[in-house]
N, C-alpha and C positions, 0 to 999 in steps of 0.2 A: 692684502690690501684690496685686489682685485675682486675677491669676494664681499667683501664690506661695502663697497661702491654698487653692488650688481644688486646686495640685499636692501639698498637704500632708493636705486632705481627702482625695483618690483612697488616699492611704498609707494609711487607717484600716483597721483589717481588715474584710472581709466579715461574722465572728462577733464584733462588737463594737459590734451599732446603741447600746448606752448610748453611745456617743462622739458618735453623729451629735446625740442629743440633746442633750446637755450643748454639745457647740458652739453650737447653736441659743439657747442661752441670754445667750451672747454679745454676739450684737446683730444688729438686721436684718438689716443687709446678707449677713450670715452665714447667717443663716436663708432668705432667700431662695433664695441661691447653692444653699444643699442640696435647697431645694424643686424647684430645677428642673428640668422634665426634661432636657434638654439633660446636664444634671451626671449625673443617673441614667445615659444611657445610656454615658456617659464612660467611669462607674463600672463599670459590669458589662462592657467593653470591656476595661480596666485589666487585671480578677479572673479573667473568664473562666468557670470554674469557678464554680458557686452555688454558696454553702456550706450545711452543713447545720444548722437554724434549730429545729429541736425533731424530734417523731416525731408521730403520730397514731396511737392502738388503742383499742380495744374494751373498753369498762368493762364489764363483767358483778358487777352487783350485783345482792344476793336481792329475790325476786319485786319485780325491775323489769327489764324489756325493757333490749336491748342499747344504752349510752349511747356516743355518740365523744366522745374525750376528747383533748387536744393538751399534750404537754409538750413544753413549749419547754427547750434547750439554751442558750438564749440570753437578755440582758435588754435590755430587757423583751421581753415576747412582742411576736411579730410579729401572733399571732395571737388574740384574745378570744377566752376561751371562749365570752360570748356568744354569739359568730357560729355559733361551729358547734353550740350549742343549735338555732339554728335551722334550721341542715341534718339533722338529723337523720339515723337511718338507720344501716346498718353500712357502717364504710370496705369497701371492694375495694384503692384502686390509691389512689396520689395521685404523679401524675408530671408534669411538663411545668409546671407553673402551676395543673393540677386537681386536684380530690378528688372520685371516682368511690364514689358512696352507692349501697346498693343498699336499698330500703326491704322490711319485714318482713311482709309481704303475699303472697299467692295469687299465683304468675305470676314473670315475670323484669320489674321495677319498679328502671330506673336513674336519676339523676340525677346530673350533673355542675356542680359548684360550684367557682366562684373564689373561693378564701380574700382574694384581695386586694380584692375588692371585695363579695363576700359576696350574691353573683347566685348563682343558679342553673338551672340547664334540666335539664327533664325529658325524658327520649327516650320514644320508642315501642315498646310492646313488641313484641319479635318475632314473628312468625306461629307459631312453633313454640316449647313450651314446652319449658325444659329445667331435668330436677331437679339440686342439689345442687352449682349452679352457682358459676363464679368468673368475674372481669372487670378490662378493663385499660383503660388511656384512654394516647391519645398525640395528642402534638400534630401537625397534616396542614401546614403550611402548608410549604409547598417549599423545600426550602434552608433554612430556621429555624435557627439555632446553637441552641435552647433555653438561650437566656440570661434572655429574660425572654418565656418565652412566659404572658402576661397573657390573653389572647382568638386569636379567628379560628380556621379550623378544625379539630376535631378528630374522630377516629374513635377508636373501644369497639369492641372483640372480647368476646366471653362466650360462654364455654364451657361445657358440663354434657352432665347423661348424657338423650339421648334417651330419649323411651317407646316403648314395646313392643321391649325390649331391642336398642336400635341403637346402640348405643355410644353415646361422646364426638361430640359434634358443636359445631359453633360456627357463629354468627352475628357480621355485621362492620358494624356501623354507622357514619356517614357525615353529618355534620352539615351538610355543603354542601348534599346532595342530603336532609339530613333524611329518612332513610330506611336499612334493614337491606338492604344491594345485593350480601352475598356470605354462602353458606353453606357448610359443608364438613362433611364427614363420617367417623371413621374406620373403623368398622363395629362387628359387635357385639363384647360383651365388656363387663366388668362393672367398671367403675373411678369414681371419687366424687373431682369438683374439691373441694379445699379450700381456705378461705378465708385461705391464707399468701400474702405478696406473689409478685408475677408478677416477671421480672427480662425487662427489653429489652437484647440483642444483638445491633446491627447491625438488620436485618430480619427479625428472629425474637425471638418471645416466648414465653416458659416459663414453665410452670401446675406446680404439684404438684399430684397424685394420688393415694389410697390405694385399695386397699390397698399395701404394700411399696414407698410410696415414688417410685413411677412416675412421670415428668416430661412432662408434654405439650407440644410443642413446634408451636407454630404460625406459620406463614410467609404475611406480608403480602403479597410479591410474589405467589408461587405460591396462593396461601390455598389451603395444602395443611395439613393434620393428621397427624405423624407419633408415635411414643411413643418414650423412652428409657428402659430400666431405669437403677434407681439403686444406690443399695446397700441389701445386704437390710437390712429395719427390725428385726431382731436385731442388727445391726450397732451402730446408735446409739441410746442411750437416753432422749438429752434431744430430739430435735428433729432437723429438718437444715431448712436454710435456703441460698435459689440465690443464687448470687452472680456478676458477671462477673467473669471474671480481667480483669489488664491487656493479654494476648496476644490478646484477644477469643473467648476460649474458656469453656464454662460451667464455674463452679465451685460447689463444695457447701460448706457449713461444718456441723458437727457433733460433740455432747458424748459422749465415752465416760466415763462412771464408773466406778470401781470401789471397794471398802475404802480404800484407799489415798488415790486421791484423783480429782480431774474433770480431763481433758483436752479440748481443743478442737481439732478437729480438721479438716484441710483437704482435698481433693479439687478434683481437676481433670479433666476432660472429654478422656482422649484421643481424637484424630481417626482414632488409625490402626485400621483396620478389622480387622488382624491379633490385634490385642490383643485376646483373650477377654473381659477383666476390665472393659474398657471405663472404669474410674475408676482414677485414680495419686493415692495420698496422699503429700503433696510437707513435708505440715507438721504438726508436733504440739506444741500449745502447753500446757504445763501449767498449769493455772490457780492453783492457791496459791500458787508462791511469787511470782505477783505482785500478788493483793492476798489474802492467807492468811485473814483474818479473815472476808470475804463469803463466801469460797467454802467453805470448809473448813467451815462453820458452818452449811449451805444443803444441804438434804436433796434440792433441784429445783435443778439448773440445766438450764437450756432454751437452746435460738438462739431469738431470735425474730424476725429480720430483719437484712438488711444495707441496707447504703447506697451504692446503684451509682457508681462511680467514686472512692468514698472508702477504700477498703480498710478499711471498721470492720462490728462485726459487733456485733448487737444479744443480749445473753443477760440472760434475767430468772433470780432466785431468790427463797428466802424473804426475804431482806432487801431485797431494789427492782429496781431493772433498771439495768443495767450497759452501758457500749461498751466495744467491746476495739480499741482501731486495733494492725492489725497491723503497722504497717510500725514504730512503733516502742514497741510491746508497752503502751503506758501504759492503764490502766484509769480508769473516772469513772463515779462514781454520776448514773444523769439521771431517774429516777424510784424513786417507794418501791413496795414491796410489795404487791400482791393485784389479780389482776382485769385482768392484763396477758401476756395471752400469745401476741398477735401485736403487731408494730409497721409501721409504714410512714412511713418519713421521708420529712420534708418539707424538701425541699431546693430555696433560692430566695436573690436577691437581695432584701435588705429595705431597698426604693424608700426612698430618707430622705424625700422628700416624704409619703409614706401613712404613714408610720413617725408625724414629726411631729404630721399630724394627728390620730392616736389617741392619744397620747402626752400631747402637749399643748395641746388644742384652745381655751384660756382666750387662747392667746397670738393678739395682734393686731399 
């Protein structure tokens, strides 16, 4: 019986932790069964794929410093806001199990936080200061599926534009060795990381830059620095946002407006060196007629993030903030209005055990 119960829990979906609670209500035995790890790691064996559990951005409210804020897609949250009161900070990255804070201070000031457990570590800053900077965290430990990477090690790249006009350069931090043990450089020239999510491909990770859009592309293995042009920033009006294709190839998403109406629009990264144009737009999705009323009504719409490996693309307006999964066009409102206009999702298995005890810590 006890097996029959455990193969009908693993069915539950990944975006559905209200189920694991309400089972828990049940009775012991039941409740135990979901607390254990043993179940847990069953479960994310099962799923494979983490789902995605809410977003994290940046509250910009008047005269008050930049607040993170976490809406959940999901119920309940996986995540208290309390907790990430107390992280503080502006997000950078949140990938692997972390959320990579950068604090509002003189200097390059990182911190990496476990939303599951709500620890934090503070890194070292780099010997070399760098303006205007962006940052990514990924998880080191060898061979990892990232299914449930929770702890152990990880390394930070942070990029920015060197002083006395040296370009882009980067630093690569190293939590084993708790220490910055790689630098690189691309030379001079004048371009400004900005603070849109970074996207991981394979062994390479990808910064936007301005001006026009410029994509930094930086290589783990080689810890080499090279640049992509992107499309010119007359091109799109709302934003663009990186995204992986499923052929492992970098792709763009971006809003063209016009009178008429907002289109969204797709690009992909050809490889071959012949092609001048360097990007192929393979998709163009109109936006009113599938949900007319947000969009047609909405003098801003923006990208403001995607969700790696899920093909959904994050666009805010004046009425809240929207996903669009492109594989089968459906739209859903997952925040309201003002003060959102970057995102970085937070995609994870939500542990039924941790779940429960935030949930419902009365129960004995």
């Amino acid at each position: 019986m006890a097996e029959l119960v455990e193969e009908i829990f693993l069915r539950i979906p990944p975006d559905d932790p209200a189920a694991f609670v309400r089972a828990s209500f049940v009775c012991k035995s039941w409740r135990r069964l979901l607390s254990d790890p043993a179940f847990g790691r069953r479960y994310r064996a099962f799923y494979r794929a983490p789902p995605l559990l809410g977003f994290l951005h940046q509250h910009h409210a008047p005269s008050i410093s930049i607040i993170p804020r976490f809406v959940p897609t999901v119920t309940p949250s996986p995540l208290p806001q309390r907790a990430l009161d107390a992280a503080a900070g502006s997000v950078l990255d949140c990938r692997h199990g972390r959320v990579l804070f950068g604090h509002p201070v003189e200097g390059v000031n990182l911190v990496v936080w476990y939303p599951v457990t709500g620890e934090g570590e503070e890194l070292p800053e780099p010997r070399i200061f760098l303006r205007a900077n962006n940052a990514a965290v990924l998880c080191a430990v060898r061979g990892c599926d990232h299914l449930d990477c929770q702890g152990g090690p990880f390394v930070v790249v942070v990029v920015g534009y060197g002083k006395g006009n040296k370009g882009m350069q980067s630093h690569l931090y190293s939590s084993e060795k708790d220490a910055w043990i790689a630098s690189a450089e691309l030379g001079p020239g004048f371009h400004i990381a900005t603070r849109k999510p970074s996207v991981l491909i394979g062994d390479d990770i990808y910064f936007l830059l301005t001006p026009l859009y410029t994509i930094l592309k930086y290589s783990f293995s080689k810890n080499f620095l090279s640049m992509i042009h992107s499309l010119a920033e007359h091109d799109v009006h709302g934003g663009i946002a990186l995204m992986p294709m499923e052929d492992g190839s970098l792709g763009l998403a971006g809003v063209l407006r016009s009178k008429e109406c907002s289109r969204l629009c797709l690009w992909s990264r050809n490889p071959d060196p012949e092609v001048v144009a360097g990007w192929v737009q393979f998709r163009v999705i109109d936006l009113e007629p599938m949900a007319p009323i947000p969009f047609r009504y909405s003098s801003s719409v923006k990208v403001a993030g995607s969700a790696e490996g899920f093909s959904i693309i994050f666009v805010t307006t004046d009425v809240g903030v929207f996903t669009i999964e492109l594989k089968s066009g459906h739209v859903k409102k997952v925040g309201t209005p003002g003060g959102c206009f970057t995102v970085f999702p937070f995609m994870s298995f939500c542990a039924p055990g941790i779940l429960l005890a935030l949930c419902i810590p009365c129960l004995t």
